[in-house]
C-alpha positions as YAML, in Angstrom:
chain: A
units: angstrom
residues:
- id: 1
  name: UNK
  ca: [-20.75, 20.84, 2.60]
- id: 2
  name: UNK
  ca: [-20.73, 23.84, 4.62]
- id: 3
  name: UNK
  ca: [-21.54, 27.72, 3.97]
- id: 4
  name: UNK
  ca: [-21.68, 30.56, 5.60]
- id: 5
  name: UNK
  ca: [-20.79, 29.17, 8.97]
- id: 6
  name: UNK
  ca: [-17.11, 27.73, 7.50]
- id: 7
  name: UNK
  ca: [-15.11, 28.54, 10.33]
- id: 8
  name: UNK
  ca: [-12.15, 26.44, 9.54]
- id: 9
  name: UNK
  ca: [-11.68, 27.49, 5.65]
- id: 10
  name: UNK
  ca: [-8.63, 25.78, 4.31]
- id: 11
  name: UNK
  ca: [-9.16, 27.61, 0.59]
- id: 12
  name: UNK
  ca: [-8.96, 31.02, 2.17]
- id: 13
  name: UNK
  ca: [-6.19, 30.05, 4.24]
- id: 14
  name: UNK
  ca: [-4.40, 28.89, 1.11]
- id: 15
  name: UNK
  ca: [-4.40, 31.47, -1.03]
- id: 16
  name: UNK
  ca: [-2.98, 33.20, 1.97]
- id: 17
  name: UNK
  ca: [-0.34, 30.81, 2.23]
- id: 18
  name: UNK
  ca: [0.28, 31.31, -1.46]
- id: 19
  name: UNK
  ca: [0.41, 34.91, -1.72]
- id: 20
  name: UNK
  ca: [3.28, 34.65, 0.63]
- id: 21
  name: UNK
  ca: [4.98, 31.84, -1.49]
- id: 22
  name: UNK
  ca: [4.84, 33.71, -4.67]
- id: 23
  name: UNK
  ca: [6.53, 36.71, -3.13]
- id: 24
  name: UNK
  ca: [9.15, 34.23, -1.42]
- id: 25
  name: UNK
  ca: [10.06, 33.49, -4.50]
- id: 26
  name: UNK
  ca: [10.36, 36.50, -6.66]
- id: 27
  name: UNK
  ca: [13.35, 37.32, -4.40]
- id: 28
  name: UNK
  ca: [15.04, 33.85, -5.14]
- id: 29
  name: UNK
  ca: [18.44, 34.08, -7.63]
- id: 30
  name: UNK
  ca: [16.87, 30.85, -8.78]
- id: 31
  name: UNK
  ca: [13.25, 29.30, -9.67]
- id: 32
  name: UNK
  ca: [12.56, 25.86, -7.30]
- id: 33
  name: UNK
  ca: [11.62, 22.98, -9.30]
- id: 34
  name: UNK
  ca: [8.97, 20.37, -8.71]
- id: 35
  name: UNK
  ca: [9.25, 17.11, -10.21]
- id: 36
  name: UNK
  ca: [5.88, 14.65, -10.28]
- id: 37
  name: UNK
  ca: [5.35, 11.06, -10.80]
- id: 38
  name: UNK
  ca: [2.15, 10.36, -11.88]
- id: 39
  name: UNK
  ca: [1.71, 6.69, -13.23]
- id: 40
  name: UNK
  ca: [-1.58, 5.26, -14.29]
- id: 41
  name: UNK
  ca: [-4.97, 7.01, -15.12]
- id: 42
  name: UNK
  ca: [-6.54, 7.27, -11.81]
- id: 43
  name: UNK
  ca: [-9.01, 10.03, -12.57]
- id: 44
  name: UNK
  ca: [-8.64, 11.85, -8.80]
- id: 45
  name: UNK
  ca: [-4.72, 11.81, -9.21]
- id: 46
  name: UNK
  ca: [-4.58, 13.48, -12.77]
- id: 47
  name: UNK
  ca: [-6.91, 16.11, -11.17]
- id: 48
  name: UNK
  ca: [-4.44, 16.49, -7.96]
- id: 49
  name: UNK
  ca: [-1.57, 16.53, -10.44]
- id: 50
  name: UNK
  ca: [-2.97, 19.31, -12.55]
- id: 51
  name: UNK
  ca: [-3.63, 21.31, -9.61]
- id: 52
  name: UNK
  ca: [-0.18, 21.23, -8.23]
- id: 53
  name: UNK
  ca: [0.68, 22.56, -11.95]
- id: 54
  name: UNK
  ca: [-1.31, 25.58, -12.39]
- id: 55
  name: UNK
  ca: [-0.16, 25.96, -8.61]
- id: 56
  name: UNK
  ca: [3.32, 26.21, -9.76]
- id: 57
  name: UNK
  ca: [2.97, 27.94, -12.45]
- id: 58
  name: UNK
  ca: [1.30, 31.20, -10.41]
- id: 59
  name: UNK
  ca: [3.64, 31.38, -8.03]
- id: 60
  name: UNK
  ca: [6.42, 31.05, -10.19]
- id: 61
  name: UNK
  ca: [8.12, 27.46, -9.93]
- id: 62
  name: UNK
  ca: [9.69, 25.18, -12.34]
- id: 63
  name: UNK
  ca: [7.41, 21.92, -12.68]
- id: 64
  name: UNK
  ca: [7.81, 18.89, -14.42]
- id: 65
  name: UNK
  ca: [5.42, 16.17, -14.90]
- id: 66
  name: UNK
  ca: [6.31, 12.26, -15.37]
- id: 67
  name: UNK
  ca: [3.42, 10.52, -16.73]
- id: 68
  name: UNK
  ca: [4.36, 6.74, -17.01]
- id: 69
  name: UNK
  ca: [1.58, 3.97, -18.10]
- id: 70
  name: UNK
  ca: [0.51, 1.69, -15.83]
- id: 71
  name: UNK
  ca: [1.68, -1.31, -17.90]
- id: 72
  name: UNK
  ca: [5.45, 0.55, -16.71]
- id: 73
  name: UNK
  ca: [7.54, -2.19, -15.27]
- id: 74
  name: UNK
  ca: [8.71, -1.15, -11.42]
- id: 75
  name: UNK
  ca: [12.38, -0.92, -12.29]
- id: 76
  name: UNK
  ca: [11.62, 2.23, -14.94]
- id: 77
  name: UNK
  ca: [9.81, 4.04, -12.04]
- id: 78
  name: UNK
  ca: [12.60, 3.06, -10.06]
- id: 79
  name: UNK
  ca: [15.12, 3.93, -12.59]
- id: 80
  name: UNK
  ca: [13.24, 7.53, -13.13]
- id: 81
  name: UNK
  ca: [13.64, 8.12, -9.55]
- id: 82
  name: UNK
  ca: [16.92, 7.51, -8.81]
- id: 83
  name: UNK
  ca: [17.84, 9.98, -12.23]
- id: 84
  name: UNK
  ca: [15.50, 13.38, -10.62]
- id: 85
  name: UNK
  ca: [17.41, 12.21, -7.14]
- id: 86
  name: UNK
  ca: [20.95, 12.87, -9.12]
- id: 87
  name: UNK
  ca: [19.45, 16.28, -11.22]
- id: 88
  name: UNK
  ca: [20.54, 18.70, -9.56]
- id: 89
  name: UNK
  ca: [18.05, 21.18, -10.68]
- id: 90
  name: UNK
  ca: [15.03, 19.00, -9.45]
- id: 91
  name: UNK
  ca: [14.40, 20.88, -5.53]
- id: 92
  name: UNK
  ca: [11.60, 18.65, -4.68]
- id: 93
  name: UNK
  ca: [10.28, 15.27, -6.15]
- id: 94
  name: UNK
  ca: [7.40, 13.32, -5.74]
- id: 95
  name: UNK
  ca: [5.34, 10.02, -6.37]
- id: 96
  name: UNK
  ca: [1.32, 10.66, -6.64]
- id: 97
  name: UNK
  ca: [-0.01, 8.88, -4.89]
- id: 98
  name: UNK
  ca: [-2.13, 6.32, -4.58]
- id: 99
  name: UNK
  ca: [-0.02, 4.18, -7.35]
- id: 100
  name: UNK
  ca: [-1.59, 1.08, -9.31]
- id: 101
  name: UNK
  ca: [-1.85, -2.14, -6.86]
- id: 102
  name: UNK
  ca: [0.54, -3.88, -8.60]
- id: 103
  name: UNK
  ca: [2.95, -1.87, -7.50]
- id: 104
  name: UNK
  ca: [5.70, -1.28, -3.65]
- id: 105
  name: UNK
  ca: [4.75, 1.73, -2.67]
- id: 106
  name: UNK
  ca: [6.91, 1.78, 0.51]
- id: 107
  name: UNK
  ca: [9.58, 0.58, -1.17]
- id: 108
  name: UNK
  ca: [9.27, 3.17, -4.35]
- id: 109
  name: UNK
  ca: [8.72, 6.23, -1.61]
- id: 110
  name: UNK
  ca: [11.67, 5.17, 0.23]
- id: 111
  name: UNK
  ca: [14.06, 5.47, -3.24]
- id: 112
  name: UNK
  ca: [13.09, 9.06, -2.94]
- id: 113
  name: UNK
  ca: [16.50, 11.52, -1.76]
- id: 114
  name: UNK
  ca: [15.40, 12.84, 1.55]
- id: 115
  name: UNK
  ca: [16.72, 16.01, 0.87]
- id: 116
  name: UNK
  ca: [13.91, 16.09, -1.72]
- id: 117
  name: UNK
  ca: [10.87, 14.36, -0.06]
- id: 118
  name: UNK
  ca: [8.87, 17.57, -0.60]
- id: 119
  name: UNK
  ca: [5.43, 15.11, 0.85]
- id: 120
  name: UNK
  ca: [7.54, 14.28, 3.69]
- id: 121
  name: UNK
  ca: [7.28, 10.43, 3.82]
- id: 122
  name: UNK
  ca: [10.79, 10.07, 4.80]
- id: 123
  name: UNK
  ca: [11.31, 10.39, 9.05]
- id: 124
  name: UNK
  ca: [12.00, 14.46, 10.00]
- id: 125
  name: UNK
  ca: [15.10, 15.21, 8.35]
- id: 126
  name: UNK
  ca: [17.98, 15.85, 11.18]
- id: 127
  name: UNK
  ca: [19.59, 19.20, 11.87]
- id: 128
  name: UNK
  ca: [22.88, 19.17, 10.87]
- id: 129
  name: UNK
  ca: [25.88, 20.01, 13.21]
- id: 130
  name: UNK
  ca: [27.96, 22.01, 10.72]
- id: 131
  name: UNK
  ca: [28.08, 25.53, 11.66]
- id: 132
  name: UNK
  ca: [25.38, 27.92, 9.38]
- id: 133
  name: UNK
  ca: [23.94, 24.72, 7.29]
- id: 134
  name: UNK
  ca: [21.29, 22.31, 8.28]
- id: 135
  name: UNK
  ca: [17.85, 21.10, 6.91]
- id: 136
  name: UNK
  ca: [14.58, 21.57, 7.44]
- id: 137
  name: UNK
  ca: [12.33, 19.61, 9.56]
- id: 138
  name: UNK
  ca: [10.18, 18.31, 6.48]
- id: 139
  name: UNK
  ca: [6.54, 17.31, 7.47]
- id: 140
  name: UNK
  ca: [3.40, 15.97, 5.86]
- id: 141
  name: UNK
  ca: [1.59, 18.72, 3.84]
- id: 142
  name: UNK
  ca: [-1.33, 17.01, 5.18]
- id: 143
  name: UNK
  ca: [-0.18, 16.89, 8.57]
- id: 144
  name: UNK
  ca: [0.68, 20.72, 8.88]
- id: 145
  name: UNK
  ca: [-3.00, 21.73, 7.24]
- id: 146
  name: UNK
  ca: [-4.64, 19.76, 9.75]
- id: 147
  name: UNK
  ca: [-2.61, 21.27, 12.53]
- id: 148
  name: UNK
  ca: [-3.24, 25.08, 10.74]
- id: 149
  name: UNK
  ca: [-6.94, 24.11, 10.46]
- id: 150
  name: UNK
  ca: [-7.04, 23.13, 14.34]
- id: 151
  name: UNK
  ca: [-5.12, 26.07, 15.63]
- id: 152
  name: UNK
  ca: [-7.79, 28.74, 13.58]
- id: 153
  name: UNK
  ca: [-10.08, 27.78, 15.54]
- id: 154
  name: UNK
  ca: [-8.72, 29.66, 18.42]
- id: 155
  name: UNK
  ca: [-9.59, 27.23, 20.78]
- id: 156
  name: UNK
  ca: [-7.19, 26.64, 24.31]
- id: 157
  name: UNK
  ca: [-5.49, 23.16, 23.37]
- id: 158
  name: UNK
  ca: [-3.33, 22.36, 25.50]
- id: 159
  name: UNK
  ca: [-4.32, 19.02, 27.28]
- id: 160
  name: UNK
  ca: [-7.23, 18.44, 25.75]
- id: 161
  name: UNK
  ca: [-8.30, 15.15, 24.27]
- id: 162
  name: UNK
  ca: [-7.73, 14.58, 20.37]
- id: 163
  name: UNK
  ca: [-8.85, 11.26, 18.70]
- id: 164
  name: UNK
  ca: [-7.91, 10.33, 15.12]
- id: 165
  name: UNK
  ca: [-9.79, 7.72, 13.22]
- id: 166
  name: UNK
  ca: [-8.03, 6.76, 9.82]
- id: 167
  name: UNK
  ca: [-7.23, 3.35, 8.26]
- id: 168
  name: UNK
  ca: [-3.32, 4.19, 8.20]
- id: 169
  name: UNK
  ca: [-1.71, 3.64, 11.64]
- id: 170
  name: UNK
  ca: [1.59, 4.99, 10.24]
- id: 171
  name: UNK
  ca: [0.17, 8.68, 9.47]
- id: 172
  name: UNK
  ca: [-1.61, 8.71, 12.86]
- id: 173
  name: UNK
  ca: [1.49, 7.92, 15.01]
- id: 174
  name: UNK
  ca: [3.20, 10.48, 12.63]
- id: 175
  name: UNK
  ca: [-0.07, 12.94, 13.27]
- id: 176
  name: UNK
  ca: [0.07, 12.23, 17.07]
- id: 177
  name: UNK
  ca: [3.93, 13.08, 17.29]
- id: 178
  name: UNK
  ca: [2.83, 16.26, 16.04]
- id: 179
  name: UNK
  ca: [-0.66, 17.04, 18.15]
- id: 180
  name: UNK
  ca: [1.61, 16.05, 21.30]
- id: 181
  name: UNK
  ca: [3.93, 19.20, 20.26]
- id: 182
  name: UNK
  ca: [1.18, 21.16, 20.93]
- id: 183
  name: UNK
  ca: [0.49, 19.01, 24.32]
- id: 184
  name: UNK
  ca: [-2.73, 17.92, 23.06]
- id: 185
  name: UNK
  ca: [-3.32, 14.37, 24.72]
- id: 186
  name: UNK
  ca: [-3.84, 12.05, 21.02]
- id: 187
  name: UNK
  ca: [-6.10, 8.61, 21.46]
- id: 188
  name: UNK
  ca: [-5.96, 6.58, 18.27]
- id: 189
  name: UNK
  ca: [-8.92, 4.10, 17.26]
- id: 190
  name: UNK
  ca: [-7.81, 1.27, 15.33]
- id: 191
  name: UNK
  ca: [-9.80, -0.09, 12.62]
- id: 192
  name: UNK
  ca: [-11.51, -2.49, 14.31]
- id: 193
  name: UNK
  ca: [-12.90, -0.02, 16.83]
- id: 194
  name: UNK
  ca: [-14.79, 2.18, 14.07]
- id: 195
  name: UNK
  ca: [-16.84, -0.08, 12.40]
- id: 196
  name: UNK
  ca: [-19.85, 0.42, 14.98]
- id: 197
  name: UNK
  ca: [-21.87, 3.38, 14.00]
- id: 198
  name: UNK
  ca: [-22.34, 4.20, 17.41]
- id: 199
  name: UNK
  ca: [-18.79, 5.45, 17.54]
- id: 200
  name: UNK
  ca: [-18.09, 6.19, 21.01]
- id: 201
  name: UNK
  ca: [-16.00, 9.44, 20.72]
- id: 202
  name: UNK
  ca: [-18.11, 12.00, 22.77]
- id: 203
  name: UNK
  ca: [-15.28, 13.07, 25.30]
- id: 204
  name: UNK
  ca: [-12.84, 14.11, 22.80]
- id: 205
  name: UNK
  ca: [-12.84, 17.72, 21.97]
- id: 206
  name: UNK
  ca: [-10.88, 17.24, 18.83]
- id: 207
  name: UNK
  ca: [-11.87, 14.63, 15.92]
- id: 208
  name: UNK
  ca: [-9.58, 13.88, 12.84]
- id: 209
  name: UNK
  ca: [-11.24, 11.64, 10.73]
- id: 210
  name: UNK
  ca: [-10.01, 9.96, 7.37]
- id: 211
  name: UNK
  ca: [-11.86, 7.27, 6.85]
- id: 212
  name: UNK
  ca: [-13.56, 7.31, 3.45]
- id: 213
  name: UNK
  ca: [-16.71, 6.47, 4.53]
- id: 214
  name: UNK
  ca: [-19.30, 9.24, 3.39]
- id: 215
  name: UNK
  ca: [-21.20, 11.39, 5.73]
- id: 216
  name: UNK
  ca: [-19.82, 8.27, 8.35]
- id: 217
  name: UNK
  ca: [-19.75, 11.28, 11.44]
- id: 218
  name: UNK
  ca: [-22.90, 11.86, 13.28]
- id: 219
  name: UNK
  ca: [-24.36, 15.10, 15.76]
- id: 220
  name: UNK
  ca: [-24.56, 11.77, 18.46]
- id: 221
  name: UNK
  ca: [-21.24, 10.54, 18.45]
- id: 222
  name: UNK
  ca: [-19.96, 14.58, 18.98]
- id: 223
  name: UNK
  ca: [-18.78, 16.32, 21.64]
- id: 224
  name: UNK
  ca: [-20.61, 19.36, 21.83]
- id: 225
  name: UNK
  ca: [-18.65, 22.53, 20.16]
- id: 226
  name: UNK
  ca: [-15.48, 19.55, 19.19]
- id: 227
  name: UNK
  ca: [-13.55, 20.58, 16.56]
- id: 228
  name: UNK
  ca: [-13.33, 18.26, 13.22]
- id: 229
  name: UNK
  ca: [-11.13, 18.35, 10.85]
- id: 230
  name: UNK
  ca: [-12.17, 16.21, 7.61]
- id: 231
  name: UNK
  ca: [-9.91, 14.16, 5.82]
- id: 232
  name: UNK
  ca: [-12.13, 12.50, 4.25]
- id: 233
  name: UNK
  ca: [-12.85, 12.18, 0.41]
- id: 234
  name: UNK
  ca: [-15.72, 10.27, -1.13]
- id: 235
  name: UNK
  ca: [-16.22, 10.65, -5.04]
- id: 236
  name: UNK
  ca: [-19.84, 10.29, -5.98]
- id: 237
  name: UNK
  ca: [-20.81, 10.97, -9.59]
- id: 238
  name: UNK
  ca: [-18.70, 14.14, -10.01]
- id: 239
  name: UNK
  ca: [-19.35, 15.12, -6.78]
- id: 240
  name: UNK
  ca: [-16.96, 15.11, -3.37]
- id: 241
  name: UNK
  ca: [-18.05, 13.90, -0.04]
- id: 242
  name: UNK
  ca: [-15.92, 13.94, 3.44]
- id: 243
  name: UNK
  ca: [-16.49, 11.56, 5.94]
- id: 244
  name: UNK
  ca: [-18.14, 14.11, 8.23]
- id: 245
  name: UNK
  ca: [-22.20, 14.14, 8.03]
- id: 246
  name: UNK
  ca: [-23.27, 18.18, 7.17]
- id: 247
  name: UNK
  ca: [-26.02, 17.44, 10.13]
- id: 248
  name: UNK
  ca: [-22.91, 17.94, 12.77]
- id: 249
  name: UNK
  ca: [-23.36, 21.66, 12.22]
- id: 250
  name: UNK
  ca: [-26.07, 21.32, 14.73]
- id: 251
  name: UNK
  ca: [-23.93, 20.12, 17.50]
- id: 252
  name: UNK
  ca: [-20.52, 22.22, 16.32]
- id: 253
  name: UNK
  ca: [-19.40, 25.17, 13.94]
- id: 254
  name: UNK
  ca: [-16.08, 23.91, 14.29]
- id: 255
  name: UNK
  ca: [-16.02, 22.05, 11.26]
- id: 256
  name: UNK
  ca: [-13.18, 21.45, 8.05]
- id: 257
  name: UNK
  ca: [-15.18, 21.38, 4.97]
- id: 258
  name: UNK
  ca: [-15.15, 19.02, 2.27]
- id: 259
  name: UNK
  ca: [-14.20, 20.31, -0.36]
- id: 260
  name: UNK
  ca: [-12.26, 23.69, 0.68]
- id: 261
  name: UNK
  ca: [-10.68, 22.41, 3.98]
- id: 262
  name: UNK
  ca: [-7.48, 20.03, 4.18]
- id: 263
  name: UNK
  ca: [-7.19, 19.98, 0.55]
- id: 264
  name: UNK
  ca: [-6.19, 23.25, -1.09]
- id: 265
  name: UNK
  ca: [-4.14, 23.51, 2.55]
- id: 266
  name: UNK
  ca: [-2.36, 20.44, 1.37]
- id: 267
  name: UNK
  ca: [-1.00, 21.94, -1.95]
- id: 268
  name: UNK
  ca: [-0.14, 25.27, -0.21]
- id: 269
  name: UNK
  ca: [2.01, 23.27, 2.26]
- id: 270
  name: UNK
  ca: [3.96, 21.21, -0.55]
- id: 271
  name: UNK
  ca: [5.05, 24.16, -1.88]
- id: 272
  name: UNK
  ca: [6.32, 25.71, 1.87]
- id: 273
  name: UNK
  ca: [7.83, 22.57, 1.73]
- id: 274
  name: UNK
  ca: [9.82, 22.51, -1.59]
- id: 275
  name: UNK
  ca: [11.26, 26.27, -0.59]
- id: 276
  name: UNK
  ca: [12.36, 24.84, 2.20]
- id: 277
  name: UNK
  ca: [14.12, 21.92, 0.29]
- id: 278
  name: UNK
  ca: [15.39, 24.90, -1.81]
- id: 279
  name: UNK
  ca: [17.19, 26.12, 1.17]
- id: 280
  name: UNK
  ca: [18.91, 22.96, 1.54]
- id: 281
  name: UNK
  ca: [22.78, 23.15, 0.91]
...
């Protein structure tokens, strides 16, 4: 989408990210291991899978792929889970997702041992009490690169207006909880507030959008100089789309692109996750 005037490069920022990772870990008595549950054929989630494998595998950590069919019944995936949750030499475990229709998603997620929710879908883990052991705060990968994206653009944020746009009200009260940390002041529209093009979102000087709706962000509906971060992802062809119109360069630079913004940021923070998870006693 964007070129030389990517400001907000989530790629770069990665391989940052994973330099640091990879040299985490060379100092570890022990490799992490990642365990992934892909079921079905969904084209996007084999890709996303295979990513988080060669990921692994250059920065050193154990990973092991569960490919089930999508003819699985839900008590094997259930049955899988609860077996990585008792292997003890599984650090982090996770469901890709999205999983075939036919299937709970809450309810599979929520089988997952919170002490190895490396996509953080379980609540913030809670500090323990006992003296020199407690565990980490584990949030959203998706969640922190969207925070690291906003915070390089070394803008002043505190109290100024954020909106987020998405379809999922539970990852936008999660995503607000976060924002507020920074004491940015978080407005949510619900889906029945977006489907005007005319989107009226000019006063906020931060837009998260995650709609799935191609190029759906316009220079008119912008604050001028807002930063936008791009959730986004629209697959035409063989080709990826965010939500966010290329035409808003005109009224910002301040822009995630699509691909090369929250995505490869996403992957980096799993991993910061699952050494974290390592950590755990």
């Amino acid at each position: 989408m964007l070129n030389s005037q990517i400001l907000l490069d989530g790629s770069k920022e990665a391989e940052k990210i994973f330099l640091d990772l990879k040299k985490q870990i060379a100092k570890l008595k022990f490799k992490p291991t990642l365990a992934v549950i892909l079921v079905g054929h969904d084209p996007a989630s084999k890709i996303y899978v295979a990513i988080k494998e060669k990921r692994a595998k250059e920065i050193g950590v154990n990973f092991f792929k569960y490919h089930l069919s999508e003819t699985v019944s839900e008590q094997k995936i259930v049955n899988l889970i609860k077996k990585l949750n008792n292997d003890k030499k599984i650090t982090g475990l996770m469901v890709q997702l999205p999983l075939p229709k036919k299937f709970k998603t809450n309810k599979i997620i929520s089988l997952i041992d919170k002490k190895k929710d490396v996509d953080g879908l379980h609540p913030p883990l809670l500090y323990k009490e006992r003296v020199g052991e407690r565990s980490p705060e584990i949030i959203s990968p998706t969640i922190q690169s969207i925070l690291h994206l906003i915070k390089l653009s070394k803008q002043k944020l505190i109290n100024k207006k954020a909106v987020i746009l998405c379809h999922s009200q539970e990852f936008a009260e999660s995503l607000k909880k976060e924002l507020a940390k920074e004491k940015i002041k978080v407005f949510i529209k619900s889906k029945s507030q977006f489907t005007n093009y005319q989107l009226p979102i000019t006063n906020y000087r931060i837009v998260i959008i995650a709609l799935g709706k191609k190029n759906f962000l316009k220079p008119a509906m912008l604050k001028k100089d807002a930063i936008i971060i791009d959730v986004g992802i629209n697959r035409v062809g063989k080709k990826i789309f965010g939500d966010v119109d290329p035409s808003c360069l005109i009224k910002t630079k301040y822009i995630s692109p699509v691909p090369g913004g929250v995505g490869p940021l996403t992957v980096a923070y799993l991993f910061k996750n699952l050494i974290k998870l390592s950590k755990v006693k």
